[in-house]
Z-matrix of the N, CA and C atoms (Angstrom, degrees):
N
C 1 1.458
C 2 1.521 1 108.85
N 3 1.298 2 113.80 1 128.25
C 4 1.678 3 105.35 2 -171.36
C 5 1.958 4 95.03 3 -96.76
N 6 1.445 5 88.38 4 159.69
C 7 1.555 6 121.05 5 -172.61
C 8 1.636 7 93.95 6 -64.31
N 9 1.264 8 106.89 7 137.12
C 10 1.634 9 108.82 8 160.52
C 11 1.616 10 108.12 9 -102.07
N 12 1.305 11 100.18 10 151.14
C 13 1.207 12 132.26 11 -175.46
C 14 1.683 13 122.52 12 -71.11
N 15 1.293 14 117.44 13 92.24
C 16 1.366 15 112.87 14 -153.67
C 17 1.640 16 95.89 15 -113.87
N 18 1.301 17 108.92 16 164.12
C 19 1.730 18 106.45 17 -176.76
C 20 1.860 19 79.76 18 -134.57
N 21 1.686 20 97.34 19 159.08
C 22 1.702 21 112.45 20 164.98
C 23 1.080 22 99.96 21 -21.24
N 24 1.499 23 147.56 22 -88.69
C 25 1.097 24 156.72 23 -104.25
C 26 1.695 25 91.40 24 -83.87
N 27 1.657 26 128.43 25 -64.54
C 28 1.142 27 152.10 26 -160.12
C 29 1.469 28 91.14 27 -58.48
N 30 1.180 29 104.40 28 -58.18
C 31 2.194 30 113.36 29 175.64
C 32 1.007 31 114.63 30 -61.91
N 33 1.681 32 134.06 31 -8.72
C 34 1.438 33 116.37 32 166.35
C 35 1.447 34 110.48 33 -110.14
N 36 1.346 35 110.85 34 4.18
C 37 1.793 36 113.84 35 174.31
C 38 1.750 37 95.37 36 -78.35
N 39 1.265 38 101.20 37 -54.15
C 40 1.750 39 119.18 38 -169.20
C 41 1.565 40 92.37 39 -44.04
N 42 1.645 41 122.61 40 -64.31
C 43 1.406 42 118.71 41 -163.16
C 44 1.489 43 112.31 42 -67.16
N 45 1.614 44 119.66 43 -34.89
C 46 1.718 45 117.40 44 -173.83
C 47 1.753 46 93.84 45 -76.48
N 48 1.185 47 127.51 46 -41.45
C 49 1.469 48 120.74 47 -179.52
C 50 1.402 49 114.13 48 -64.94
N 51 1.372 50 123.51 49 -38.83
C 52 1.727 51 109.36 50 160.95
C 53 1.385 52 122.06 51 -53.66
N 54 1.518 53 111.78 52 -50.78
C 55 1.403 54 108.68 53 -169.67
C 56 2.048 55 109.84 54 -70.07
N 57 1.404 56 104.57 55 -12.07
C 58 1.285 57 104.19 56 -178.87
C 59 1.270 58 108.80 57 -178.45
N 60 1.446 59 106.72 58 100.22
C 61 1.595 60 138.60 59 -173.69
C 62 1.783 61 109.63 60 -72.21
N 63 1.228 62 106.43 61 -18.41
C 64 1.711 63 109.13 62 -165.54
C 65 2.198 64 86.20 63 -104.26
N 66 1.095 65 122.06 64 -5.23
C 67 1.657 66 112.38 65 163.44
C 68 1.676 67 114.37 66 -33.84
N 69 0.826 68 129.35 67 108.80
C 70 1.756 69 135.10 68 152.71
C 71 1.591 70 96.05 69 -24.50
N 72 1.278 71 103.88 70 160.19
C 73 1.354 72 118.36 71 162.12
C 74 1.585 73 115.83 72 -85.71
N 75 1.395 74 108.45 73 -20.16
C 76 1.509 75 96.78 74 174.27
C 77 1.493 76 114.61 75 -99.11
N 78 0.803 77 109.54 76 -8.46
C 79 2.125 78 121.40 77 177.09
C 80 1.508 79 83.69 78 -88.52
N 81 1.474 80 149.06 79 -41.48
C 82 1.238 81 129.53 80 173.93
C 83 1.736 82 121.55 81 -59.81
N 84 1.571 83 98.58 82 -54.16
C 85 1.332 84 98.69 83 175.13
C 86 1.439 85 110.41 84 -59.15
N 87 1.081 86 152.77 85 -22.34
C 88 1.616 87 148.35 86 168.66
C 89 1.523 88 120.62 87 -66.54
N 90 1.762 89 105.96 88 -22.60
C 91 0.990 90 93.36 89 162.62
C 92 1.241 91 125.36 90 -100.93
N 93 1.380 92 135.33 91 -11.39
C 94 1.235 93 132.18 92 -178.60
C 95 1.592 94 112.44 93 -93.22
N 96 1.531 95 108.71 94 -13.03
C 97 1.634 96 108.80 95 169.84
C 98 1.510 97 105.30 96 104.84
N 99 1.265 98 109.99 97 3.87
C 100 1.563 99 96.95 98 176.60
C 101 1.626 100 119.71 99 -109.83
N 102 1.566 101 134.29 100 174.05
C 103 1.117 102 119.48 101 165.66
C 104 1.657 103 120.49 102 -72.23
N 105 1.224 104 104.07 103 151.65
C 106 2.075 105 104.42 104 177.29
C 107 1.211 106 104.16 105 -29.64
N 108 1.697 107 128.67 106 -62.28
C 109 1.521 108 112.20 107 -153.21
C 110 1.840 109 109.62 108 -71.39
N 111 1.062 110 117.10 109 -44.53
C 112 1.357 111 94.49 110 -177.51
C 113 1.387 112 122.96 111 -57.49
N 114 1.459 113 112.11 112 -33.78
C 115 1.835 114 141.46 113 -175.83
C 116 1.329 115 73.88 114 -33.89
N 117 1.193 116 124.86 115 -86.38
C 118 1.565 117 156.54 116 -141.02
C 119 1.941 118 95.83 117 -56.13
N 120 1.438 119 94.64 118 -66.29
C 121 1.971 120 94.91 119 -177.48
C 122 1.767 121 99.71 120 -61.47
N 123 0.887 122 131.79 121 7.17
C 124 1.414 123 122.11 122 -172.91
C 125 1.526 124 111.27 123 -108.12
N 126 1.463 125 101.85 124 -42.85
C 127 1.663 126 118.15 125 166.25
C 128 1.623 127 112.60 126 -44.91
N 129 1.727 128 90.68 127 -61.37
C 130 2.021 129 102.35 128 179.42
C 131 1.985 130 110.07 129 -57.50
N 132 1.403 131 98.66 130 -39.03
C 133 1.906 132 91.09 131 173.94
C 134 1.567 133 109.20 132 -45.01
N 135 1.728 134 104.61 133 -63.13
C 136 1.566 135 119.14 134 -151.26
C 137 2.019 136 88.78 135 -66.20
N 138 1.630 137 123.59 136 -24.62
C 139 1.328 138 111.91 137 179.38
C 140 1.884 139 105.34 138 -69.82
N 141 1.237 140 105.01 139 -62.60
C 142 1.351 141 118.27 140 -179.12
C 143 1.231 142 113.60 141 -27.81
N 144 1.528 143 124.55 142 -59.87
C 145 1.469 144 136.43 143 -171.26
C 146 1.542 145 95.59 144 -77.75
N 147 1.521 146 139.59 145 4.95
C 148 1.002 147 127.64 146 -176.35
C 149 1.696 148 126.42 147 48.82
N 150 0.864 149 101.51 148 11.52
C 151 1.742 150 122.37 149 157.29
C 152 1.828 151 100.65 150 -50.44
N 153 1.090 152 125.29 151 -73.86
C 154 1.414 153 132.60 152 179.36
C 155 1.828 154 87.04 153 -80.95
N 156 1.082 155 123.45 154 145.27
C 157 1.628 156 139.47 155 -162.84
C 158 1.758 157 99.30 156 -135.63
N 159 1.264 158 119.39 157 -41.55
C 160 1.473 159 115.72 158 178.04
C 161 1.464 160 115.02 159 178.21
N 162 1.294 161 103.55 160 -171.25
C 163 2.206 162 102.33 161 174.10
C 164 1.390 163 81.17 162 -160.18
N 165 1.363 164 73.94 163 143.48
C 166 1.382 165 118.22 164 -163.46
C 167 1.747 166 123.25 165 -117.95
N 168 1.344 167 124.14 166 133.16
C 169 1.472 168 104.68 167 157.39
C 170 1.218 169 133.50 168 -117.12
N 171 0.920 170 102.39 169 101.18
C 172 1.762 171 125.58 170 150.68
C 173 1.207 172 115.16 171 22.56
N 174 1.561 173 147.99 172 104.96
C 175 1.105 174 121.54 173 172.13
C 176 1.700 175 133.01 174 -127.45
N 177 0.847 176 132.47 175 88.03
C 178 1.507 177 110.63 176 -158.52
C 179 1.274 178 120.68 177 -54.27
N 180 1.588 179 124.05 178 133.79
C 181 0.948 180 142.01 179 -112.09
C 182 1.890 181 89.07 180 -116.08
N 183 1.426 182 106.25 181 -22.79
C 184 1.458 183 126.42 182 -141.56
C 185 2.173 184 81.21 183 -111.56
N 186 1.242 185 124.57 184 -15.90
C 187 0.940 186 127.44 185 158.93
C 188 1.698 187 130.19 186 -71.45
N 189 1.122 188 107.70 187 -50.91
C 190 1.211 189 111.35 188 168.73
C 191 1.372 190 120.29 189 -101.00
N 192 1.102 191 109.91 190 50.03
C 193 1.745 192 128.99 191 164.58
C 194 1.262 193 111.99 192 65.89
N 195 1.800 194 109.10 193 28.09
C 196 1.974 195 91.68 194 -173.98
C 197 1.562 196 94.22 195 -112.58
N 198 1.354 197 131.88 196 92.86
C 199 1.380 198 150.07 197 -124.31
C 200 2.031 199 97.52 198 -126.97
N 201 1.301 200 108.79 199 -1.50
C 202 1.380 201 116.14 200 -170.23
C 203 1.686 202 112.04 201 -123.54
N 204 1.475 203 112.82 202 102.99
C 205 1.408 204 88.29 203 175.91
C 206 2.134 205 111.00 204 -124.79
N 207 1.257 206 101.55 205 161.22
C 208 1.577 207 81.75 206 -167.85
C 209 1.539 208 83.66 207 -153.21
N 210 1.707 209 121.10 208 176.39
C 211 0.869 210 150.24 209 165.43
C 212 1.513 211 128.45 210 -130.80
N 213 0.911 212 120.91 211 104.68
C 214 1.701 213 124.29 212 -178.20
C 215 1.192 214 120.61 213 -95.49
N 216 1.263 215 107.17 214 142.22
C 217 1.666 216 118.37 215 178.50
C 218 1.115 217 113.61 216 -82.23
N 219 1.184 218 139.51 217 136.34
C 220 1.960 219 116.45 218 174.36
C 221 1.353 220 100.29 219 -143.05
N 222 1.341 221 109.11 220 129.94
C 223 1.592 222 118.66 221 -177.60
C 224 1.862 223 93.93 222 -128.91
N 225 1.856 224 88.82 223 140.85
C 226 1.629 225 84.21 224 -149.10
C 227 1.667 226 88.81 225 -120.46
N 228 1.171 227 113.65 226 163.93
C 229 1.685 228 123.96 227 -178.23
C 230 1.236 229 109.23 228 -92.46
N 231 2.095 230 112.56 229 91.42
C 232 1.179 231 125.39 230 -166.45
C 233 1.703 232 107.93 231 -69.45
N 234 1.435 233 117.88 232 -4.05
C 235 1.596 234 121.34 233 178.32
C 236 1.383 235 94.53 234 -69.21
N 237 1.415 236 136.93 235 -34.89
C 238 1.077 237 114.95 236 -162.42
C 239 1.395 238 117.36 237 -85.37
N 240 1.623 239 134.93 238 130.56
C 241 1.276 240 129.88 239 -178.08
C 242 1.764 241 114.90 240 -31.99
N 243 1.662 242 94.62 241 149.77
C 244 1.213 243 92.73 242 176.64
C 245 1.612 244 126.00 243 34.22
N 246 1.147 245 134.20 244 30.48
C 247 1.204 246 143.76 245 169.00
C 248 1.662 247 103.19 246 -30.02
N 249 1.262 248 93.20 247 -106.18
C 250 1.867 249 108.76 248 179.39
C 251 1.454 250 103.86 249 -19.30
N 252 1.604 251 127.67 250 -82.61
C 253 1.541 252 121.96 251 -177.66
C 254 1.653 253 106.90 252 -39.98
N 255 1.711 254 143.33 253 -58.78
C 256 1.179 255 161.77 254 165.40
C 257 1.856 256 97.52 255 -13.01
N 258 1.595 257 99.07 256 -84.10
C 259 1.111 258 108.92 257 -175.66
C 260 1.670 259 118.00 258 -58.69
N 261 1.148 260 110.41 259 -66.88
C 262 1.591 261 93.75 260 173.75
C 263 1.411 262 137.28 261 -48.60
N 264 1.598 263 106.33 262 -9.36
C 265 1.499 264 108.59 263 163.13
C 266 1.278 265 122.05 264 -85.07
N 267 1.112 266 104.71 265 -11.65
C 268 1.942 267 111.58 266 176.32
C 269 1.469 268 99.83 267 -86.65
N 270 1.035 269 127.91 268 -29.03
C 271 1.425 270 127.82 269 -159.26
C 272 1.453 271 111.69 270 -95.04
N 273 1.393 272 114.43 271 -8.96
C 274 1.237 273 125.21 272 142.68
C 275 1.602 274 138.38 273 -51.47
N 276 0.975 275 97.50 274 -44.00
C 277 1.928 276 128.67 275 172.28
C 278 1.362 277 113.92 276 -59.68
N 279 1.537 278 112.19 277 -26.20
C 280 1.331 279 112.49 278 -165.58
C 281 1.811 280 104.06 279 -98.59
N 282 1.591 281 123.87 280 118.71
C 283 1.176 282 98.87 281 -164.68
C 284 1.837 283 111.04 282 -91.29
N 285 1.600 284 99.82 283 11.18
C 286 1.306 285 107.69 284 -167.99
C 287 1.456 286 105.51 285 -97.53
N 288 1.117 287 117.67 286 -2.46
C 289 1.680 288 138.68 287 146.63
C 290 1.647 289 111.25 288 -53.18
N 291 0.830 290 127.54 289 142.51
C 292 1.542 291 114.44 290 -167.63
C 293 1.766 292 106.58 291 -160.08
N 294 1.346 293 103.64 292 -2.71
C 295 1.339 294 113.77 293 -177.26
C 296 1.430 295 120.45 294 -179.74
N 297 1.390 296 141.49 295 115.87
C 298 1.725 297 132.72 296 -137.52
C 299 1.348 298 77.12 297 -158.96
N 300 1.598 299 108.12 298 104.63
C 301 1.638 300 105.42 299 146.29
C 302 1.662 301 102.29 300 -137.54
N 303 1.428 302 89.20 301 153.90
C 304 1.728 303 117.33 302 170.70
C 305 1.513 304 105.66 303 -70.65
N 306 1.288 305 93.23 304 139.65
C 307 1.791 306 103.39 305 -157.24
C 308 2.048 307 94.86 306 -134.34
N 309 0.802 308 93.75 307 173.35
C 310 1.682 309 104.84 308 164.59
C 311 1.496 310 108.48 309 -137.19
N 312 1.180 311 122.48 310 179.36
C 313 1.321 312 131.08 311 -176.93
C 314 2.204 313 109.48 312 84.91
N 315 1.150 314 102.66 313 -119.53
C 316 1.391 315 92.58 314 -159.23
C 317 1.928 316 108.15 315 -76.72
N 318 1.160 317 98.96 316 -28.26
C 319 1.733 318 99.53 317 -176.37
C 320 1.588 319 100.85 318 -119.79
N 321 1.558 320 119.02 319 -179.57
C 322 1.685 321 131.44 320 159.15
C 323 0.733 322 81.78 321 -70.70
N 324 1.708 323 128.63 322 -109.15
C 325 1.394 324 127.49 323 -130.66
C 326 1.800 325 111.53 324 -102.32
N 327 1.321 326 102.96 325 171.82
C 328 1.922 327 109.59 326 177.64
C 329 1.548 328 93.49 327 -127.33
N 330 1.161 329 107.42 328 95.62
C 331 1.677 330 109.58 329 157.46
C 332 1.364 331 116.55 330 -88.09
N 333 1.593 332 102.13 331 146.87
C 334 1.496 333 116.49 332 172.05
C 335 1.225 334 112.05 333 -101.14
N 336 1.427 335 132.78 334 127.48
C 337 1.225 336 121.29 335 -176.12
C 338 1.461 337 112.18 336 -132.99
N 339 1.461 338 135.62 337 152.20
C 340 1.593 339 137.23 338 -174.57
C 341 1.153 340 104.66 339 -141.69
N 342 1.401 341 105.14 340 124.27
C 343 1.560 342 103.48 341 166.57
C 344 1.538 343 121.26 342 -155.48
N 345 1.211 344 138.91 343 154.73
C 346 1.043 345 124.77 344 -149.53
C 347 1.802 346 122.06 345 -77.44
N 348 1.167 347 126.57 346 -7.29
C 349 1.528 348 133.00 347 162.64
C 350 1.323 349 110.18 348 -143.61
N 351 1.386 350 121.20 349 -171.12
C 352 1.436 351 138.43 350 174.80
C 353 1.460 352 97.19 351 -86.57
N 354 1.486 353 136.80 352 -57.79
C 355 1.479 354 115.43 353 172.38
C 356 1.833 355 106.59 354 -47.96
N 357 1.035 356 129.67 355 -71.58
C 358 1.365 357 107.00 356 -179.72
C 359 1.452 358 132.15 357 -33.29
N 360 1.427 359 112.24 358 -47.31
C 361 1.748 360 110.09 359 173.14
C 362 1.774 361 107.11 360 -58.30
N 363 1.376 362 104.93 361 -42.57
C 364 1.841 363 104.14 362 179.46
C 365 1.714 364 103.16 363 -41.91
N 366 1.719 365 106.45 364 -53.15
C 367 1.724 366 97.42 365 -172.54
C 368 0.814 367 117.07 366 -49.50
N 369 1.636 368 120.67 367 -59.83
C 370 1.419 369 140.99 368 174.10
C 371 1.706 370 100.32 369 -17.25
N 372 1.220 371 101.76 370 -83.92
C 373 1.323 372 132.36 371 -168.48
C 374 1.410 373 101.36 372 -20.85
N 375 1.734 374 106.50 373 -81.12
C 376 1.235 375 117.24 374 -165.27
C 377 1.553 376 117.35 375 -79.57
N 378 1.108 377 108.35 376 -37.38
C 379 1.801 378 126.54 377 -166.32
C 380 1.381 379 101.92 378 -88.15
N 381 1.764 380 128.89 379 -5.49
C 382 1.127 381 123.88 380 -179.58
C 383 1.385 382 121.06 381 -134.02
N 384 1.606 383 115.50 382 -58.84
C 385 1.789 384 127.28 383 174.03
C 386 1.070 385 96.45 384 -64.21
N 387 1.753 386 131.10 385 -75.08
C 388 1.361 387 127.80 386 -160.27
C 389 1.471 388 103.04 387 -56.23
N 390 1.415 389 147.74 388 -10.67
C 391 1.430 390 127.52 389 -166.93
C 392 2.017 391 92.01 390 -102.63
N 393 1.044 392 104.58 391 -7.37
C 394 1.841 393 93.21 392 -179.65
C 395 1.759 394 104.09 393 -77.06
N 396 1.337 395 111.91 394 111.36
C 397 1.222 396 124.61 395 -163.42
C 398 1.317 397 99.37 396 -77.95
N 399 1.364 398 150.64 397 50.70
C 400 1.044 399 166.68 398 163.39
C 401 1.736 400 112.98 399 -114.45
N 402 1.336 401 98.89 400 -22.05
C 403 1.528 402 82.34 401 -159.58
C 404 1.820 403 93.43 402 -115.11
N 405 1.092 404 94.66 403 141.10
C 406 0.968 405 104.98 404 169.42
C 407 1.881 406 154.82 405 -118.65
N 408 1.448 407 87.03 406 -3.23
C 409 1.586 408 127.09 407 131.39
C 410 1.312 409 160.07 408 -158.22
N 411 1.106 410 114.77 409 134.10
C 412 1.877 411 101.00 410 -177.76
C 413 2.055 412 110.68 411 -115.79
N 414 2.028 413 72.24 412 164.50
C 415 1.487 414 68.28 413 -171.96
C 416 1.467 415 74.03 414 -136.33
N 417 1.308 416 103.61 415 150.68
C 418 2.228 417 127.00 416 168.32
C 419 1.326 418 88.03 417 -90.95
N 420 1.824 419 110.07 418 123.03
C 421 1.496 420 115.94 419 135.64
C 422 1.766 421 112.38 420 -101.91
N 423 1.320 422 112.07 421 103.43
C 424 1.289 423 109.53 422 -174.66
C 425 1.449 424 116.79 423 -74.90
N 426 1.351 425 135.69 424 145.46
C 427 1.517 426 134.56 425 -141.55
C 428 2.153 427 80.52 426 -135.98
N 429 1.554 428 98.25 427 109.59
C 430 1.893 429 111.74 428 167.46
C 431 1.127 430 102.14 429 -79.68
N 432 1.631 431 139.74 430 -62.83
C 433 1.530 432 123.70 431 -153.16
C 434 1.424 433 87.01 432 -159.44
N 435 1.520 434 96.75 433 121.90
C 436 1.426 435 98.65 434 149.02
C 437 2.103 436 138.58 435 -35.11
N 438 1.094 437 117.36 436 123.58
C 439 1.750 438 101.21 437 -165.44
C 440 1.697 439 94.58 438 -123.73
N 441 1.342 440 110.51 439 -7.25
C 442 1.657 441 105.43 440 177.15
C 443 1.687 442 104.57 441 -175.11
N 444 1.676 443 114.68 442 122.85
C 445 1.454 444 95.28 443 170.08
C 446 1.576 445 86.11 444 -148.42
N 447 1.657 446 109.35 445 109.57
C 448 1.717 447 101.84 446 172.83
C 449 1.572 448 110.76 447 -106.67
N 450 1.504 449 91.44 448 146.24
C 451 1.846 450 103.80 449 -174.74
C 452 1.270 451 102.50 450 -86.81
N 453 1.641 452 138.51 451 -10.12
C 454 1.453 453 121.19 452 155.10
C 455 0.797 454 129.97 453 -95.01
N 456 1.605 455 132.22 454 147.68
C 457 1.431 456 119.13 455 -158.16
C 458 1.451 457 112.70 456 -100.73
N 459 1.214 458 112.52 457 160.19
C 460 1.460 459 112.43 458 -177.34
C 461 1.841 460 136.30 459 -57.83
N 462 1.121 461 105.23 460 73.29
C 463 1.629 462 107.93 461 -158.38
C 464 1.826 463 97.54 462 -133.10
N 465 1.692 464 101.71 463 137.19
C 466 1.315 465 87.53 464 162.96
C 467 1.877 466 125.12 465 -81.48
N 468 1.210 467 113.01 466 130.68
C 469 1.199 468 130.45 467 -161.05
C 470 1.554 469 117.34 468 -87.82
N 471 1.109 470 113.16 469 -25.38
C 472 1.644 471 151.93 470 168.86
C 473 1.517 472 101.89 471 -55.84
């Protein structure tokens, strides 16, 4: 996928729209120095080119009772056919899966998972990951307190 072509202007819509997706279009254009209508045709480019992908809301997780969060290691039994395609289609299904990437180092994959107690992660656990006959081990990294999570990404913006 090639890089799009962004100027100052495009890099400071990108950075005020991460840090705050619910900005007006005219409190945006004031800050970046331009009038509303271009503000506005400049927003629809960075959507179009899929540069900006969506907005989102935010939810705390710890509000609506999902009080458990963890990360699992999963190293999977590449003898078995189609493993990788196998497993990542099951891991779709699961909606307490919340984030599945292929990793290197000690496991395949690093799942993120949320759910609302420790009896729920046990089901999960046993009644769901351990029965995908692909995998052939997991490990719980259990997550106490959040200590840093930023919604803009690391780019100079300048």
């Amino acid at each position: 996928m090639s890089e799009t072509k962004l100027d100052k202007i495009d890099l400071k819509i990108l950075k005020l729209l991460q840090e705050n997706s619910k900005i007006t279009n005219l409190e945006l254009s004031k800050k970046i120095g331009l009038s509303p209508a271009p503000t506005l045709e400049r927003v629809k480019k960075l959507e179009q080119s899929e540069v900006i992908q969506s907005y989102h809301a935010k939810v705390d997780a710890s509000k609506i009772g999902l009080n458990i969060s963890t990360f699992v290691l999963v190293s999977l039994a590449w003898q078995k056919e189609n493993a990788l395609d196998n497993f990542i289609k099951k891991v779709q299904d699961i909606d307490e899966v919340t984030e599945c990437y292929i990793i290197t180092g000690d496991g395949d994959f690093l799942l993120r998972i949320i759910c609302s107690d420790i009896s729920a992660y046990e089901q999960l656990l046993f009644k769901k990951l351990s029965q995908i006959e692909e995998v052939e081990r997991l490990k719980t990294l259990m997550t106490l307190s959040k200590a840093k999570k930023s919604k803009v990404l690391p780019f100079n913006y300048e």
